[in-house]
LOFINU-569137 format. One record per residue: x, y, z of N, C-alpha, C, O in turn; residue in three letters. Coordinates in steps of 0.02 Angstrom, whole numbers, padded with zeros to 5 digits, always signed. Example, Ala and Ser with C-alpha at 12.3 -4.5 7.8 and 13.67 -1.06 7.14 Angstrom:
BEGIN
+00660-00284+00390+00615-00225+00390+00660-00165+00390+00712-00166+00423ALA +00642-00112+00354+00684-00053+00357+00645+00002+00394+00670+00057+00402SER 
END
This chain:
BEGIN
-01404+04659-02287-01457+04648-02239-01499+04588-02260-01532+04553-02221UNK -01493+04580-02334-01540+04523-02351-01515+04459-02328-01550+04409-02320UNK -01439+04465-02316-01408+04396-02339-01430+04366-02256-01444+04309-02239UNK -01428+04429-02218-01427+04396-02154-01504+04376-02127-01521+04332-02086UNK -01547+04426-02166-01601+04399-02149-01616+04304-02192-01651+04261-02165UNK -01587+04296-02244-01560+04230-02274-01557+04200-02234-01596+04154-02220UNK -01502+04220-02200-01452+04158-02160-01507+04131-02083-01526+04076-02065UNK -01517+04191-02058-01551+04181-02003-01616+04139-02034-01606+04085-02007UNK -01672+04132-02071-01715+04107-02095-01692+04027-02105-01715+03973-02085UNK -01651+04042-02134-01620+03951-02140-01574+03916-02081-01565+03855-02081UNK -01553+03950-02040-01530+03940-01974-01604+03905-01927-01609+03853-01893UNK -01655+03958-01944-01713+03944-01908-01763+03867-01934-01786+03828-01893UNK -01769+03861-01991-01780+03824-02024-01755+03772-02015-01793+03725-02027UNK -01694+03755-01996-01649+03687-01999-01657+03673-01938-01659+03612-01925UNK -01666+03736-01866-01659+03708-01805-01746+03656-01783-01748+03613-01739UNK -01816+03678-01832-01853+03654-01797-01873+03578-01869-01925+03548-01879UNK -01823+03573-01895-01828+03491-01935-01795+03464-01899-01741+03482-01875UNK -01832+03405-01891-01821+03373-01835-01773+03313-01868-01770+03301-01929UNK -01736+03277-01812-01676+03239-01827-01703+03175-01851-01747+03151-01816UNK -01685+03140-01909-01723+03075-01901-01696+03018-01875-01644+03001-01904UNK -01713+02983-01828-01706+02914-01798-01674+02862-01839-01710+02836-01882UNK -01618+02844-01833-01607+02800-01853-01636+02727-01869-01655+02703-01816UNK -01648+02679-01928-01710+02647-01907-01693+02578-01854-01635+02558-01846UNK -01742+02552-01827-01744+02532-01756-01719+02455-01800-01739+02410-01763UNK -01689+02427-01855-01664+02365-01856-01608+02376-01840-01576+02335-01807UNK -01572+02455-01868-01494+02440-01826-01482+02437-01759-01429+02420-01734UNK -01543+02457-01720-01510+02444-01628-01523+02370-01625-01482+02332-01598UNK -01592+02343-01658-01613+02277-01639-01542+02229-01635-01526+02185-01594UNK -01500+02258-01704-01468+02203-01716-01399+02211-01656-01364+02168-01629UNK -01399+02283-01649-01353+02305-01593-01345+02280-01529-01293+02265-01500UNK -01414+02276-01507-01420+02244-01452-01430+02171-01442-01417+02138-01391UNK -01463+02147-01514-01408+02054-01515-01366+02043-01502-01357+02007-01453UNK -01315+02068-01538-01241+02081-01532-01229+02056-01464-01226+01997-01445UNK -01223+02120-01427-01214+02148-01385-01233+02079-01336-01188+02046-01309UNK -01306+02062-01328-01331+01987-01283-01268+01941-01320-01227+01921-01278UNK -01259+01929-01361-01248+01870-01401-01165+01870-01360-01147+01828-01318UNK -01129+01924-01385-01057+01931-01349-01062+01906-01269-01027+01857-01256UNK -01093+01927-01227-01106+01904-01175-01126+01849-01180-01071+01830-01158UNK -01159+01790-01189-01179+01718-01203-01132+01698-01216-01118+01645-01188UNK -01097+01718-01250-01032+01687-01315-00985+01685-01313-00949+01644-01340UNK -00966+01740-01272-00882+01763-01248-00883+01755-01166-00921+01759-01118UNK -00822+01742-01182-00795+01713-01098-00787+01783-01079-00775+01827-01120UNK -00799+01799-00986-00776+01857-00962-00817+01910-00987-00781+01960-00981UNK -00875+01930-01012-00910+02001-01056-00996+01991-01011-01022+01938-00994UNK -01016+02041-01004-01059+02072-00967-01099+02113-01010-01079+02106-01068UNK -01148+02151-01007-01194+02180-01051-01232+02227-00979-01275+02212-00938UNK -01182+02300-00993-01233+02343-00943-01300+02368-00991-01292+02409-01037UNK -01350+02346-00977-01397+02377-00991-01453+02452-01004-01503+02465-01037UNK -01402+02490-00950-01407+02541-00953-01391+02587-01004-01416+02641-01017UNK -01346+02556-01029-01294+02609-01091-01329+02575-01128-01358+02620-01160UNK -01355+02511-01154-01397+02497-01212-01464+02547-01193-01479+02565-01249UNK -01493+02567-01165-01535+02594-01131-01520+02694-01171-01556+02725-01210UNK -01480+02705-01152-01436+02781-01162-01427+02761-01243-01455+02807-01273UNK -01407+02727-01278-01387+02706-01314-01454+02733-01391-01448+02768-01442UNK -01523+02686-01355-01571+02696-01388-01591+02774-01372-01635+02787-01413UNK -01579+02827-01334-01600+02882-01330-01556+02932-01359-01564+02989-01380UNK -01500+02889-01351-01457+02941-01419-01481+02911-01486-01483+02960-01523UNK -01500+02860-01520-01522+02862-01588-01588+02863-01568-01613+02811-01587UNK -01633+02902-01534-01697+02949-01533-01751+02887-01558-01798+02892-01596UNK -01728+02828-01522-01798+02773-01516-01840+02797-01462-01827+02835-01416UNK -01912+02756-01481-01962+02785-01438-01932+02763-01366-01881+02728-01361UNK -01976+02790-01301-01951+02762-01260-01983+02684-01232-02044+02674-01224UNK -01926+02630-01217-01962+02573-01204-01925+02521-01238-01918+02463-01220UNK -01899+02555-01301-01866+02506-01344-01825+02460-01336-01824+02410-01372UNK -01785+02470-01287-01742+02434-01283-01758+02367-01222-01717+02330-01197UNK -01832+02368-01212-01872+02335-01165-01909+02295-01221-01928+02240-01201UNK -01919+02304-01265-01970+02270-01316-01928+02232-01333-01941+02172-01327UNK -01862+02252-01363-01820+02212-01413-01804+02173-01376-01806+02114-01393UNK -01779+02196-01307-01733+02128-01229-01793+02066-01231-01774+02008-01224UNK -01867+02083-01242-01921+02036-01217-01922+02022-01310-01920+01962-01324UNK -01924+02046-01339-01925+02004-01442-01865+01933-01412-01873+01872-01403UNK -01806+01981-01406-01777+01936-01410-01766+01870-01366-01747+01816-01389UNK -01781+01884-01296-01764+01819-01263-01838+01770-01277-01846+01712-01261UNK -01877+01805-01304-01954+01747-01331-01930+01734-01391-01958+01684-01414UNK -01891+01756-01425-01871+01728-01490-01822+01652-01489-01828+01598-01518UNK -01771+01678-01438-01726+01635-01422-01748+01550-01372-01715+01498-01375UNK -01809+01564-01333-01810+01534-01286-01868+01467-01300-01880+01416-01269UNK -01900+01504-01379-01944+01481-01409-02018+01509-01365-02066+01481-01392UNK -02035+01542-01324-02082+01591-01305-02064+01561-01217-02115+01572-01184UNK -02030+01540-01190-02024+01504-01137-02009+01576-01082-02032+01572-01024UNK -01973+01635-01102-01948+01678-01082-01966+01734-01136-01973+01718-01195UNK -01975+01828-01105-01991+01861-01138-02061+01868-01158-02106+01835-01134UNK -02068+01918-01207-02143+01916-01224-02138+01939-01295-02101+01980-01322UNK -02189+01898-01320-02196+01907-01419-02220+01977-01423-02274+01995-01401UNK -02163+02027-01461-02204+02072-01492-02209+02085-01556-02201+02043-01600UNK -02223+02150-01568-02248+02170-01649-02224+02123-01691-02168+02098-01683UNK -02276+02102-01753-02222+02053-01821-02173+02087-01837-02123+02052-01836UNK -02161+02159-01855-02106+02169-01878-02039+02177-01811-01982+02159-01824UNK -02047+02189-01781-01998+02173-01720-01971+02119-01717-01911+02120-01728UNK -01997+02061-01703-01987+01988-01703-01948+01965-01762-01913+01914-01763UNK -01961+02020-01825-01926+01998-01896-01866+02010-01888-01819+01971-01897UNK -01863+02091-01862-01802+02116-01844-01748+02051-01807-01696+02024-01824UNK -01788+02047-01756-01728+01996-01721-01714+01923-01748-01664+01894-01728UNK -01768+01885-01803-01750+01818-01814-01693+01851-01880-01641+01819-01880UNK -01695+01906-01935-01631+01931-01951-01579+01927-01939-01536+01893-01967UNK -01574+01986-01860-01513+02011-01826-01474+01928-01831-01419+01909-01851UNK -01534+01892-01799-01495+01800-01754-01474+01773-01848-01415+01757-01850UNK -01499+01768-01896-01478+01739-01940-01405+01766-01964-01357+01729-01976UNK -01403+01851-01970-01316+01865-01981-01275+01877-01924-01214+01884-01926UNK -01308+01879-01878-01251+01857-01813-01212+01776-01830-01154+01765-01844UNK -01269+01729-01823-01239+01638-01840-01207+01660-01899-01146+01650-01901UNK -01234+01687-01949-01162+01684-02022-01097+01714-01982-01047+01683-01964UNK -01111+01771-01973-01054+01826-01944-01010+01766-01903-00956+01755-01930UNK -01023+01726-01844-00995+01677-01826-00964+01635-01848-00904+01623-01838UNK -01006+01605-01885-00974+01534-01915-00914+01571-01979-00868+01536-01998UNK -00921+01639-02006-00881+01651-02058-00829+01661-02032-00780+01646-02066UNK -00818+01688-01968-00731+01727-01930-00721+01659-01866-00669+01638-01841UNK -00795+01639-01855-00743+01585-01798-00766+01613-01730-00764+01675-01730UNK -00784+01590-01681-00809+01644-01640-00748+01659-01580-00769+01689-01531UNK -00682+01643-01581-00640+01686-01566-00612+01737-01592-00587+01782-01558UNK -00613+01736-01653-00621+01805-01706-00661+01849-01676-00645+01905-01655UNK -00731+01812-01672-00808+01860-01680-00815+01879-01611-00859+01920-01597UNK -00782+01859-01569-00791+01896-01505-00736+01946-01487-00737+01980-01436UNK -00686+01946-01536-00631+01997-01521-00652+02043-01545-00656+02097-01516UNK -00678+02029-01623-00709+02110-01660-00765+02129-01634-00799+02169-01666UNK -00789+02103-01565-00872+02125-01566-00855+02173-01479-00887+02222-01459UNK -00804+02144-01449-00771+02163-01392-00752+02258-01406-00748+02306-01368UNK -00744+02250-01468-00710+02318-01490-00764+02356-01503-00766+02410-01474UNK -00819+02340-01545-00863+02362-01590-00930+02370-01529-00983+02398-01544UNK -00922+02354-01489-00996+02348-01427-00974+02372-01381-01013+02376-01334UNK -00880+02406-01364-00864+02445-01300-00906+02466-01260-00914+02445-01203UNK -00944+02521-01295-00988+02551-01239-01040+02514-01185-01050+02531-01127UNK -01065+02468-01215-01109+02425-01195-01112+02337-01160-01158+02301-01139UNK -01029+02330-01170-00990+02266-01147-00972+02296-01102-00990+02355-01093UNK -00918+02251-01049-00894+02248-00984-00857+02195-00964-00893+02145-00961UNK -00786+02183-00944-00771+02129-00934-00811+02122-00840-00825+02165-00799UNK -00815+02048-00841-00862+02014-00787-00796+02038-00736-00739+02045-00757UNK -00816+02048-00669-00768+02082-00622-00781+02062-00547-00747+02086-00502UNK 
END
């Protein structure tokens, strides 16, 4: 009787710790990617939506994937497009853009758009 009152106690216990979030530089850089393949690669699309689904399966706040779309095209555009947010956000993405260009220039970017075609499925699309 004890064991089960055990089991159930730690059953209960585990269900209300809560899951932790993955931290928000791996989508940032995810969703570079993801823009960048589309810019970069011939034929690739970027539904937004699934980047969207994407951030609510790794349990980002909601919005995120609106902050990072506007970090990044003010990052890229030099503030011409988008809107500057948080310092550490903005860090996130001048990062993501620094090992994306290595990631490039190291495989070649017909390499880097074949492995990224594979690796961003959910969130690529060939143009149709």
């Amino acid at each position: 009787m004890r064991l089960k009152l055990t089991i159930a106690a730690v059953l209960t216990a585990a269900a209300v710790v809560p899951v932790h979030a993955e931290p928000r530089h791996v989508y940032t850089t995810m969703v570079l990617e993801a823009f960048a393949t589309k810019v970069e690669c011939p034929g690739i699309d970027v539904v937004y939506q699934d980047l969207v689904q994407k951030a609510q399966d790794m349990q980002m706040p909601d919005g995120t994937t609106e902050k990072v779309r506007k970090a990044i095209a003010y990052l890229h555009t030099g503030g011409k497009m988008g809107e500057k947010q948080d310092d550490d956000l903005m860090a996130e993405v001048a990062v993501a853009t620094q090992a994306i260009d290595m990631d490039q220039r190291r495989l070649g970017m017909t390499n880097w758009c074949e492995e990224h075609k594979k690796t961003l499925a959910g969130f690529i699309r060939p143009k149709g």
